[in-house]
N, C-alpha and C positions, 0 to 999 in steps of 0.2 A: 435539339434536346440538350439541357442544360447537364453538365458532367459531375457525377454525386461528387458534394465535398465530403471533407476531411470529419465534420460534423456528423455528416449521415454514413460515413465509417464506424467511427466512433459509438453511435448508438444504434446501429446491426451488430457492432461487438459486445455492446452490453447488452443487447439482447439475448444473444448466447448465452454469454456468461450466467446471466439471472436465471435465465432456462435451467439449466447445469445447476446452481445454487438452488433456485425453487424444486428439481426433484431429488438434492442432495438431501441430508443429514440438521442442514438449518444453523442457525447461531448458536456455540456453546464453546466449550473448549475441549480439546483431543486430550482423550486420556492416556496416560505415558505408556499401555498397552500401544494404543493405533498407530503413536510414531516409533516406537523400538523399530532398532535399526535399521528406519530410514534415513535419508542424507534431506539437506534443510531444503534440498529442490523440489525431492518428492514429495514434502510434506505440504512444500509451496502449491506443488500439481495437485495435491490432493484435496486440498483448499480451493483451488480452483474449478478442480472439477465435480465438488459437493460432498466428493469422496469423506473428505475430513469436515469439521462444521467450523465454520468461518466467525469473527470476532462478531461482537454483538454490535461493537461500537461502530463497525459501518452500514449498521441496517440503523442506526439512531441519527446518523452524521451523513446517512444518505451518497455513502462511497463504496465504489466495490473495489477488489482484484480483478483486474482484468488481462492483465500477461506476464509471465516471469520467465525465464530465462536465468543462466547460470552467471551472478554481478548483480542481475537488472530485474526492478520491481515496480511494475505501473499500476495504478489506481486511478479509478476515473469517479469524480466525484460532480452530484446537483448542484451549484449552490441557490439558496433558496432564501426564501424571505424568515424560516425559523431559523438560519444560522446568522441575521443581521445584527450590528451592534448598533446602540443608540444613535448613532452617525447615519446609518442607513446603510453602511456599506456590510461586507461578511463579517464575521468576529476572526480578527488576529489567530485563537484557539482553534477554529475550524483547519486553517490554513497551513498550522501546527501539527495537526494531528493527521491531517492525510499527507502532509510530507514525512512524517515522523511513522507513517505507515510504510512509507515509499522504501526509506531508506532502510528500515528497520527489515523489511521484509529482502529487501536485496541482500542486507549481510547476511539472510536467514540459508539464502539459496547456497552459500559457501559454505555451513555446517557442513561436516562428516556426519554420520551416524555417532550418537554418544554426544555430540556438542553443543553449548546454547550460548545464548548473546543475553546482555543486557544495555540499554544505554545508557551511556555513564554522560554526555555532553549531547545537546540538543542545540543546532543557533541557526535561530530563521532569521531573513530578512523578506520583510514586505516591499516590494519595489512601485505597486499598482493598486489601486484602490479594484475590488472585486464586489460586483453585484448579483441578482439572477438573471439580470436582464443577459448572462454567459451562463450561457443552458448547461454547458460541461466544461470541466478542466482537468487534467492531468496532471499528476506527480510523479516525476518519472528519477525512481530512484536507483542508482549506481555505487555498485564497490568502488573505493579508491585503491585500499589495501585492508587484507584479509588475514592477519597473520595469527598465532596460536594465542595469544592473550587479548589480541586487541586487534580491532577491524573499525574502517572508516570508509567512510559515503558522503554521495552530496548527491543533490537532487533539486529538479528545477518544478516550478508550478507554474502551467502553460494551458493557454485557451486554444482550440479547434483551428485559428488563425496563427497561431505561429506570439502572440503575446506574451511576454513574461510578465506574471503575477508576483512571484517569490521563489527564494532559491533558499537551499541549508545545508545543512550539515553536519555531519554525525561521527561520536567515536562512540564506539562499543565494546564492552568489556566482555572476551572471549573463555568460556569454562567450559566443565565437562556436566555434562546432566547426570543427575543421580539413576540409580537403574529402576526400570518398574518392582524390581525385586528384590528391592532394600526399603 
């Protein structure tokens, strides 16, 4: 008997996950009620686990969440023949945006309660030409440094085999969130 890969990991845990997503809450945005004073992990968990409603733009871009941790934020994303640029290969923007999910959401896990990010510096590099003929890939995004004004990440885009696709990297500009009650 042949030994499940890394692939058919990967898509038992996005099975999950959708599970959790489909009897969640659905695509929208968390009103400043649902997160008051959470920390940016729970809000991460609660997104996860339907609890909170998850970005629109990965039911459009065909990427979910699929594990976070306190630093660390994974997305596993289709690519697919509606994300190809006239080359035939994915669009650069695709590639952008679920790293830019990775990282963004890793700084989110180090919020306190009361905190928010923005990104101020976005820099991918494409290393690999990507097609669908790679059923799934990863963006696996990490804190570098997390401090009161400003937080930074990098994060790699990798296939079920161990390939690198693109790596990036991010600084973000750290504040305080206005309260639900102002």
């Amino acid at each position: 008997m042949t030994p499940p890969s890394l692939l058919d990991d990967w898509l038992e845990e996005e099975h999950i996950v959708r599970k959790s997503l489909d009897a969640g809450v659905g695509p929208g945005v968390a009103s400043a009620l649902q997160i008051e004073g959470k920390t940016g992990l729970e809000v991460m968990q609660g997104l996860l686990s339907g609890e909170l409603p998850y970005a629109s733009i990965a039911k459009t871009l065909d990427f979910l969440l699929v594990e976070v941790s306190p630093g660390t934020a994974v997305f596993q994303g289709s690519p697919s023949s509606a994300h190809l640029n006239p080359l035939g290969t994915i669009h650069g923007g695709w590639f952008a945006t679920l790293l830019d999910s990775a990282l963004g959401c890793a700084v989110h896990t180090m919020m306190p309660p009361g905190r928010g990010y923005t990104t101020a510096d976005l820099s991918v590099k494409l290393v690999k030409a990507l097609t669908p003929k790679v059923q799934r890939v990863r963006a696996i995004g990490t804190v570098v440094h997390c401090g009161r004004q400003l937080a930074t990440a990098e994060a790699r885009l990798v296939g079920p085999d161990g390939t690198l696709y693109a790596h990036a990297s991010t600084a973000c500009l750290v504040f305080d969130m206005p309260s639900s009650t102002t």
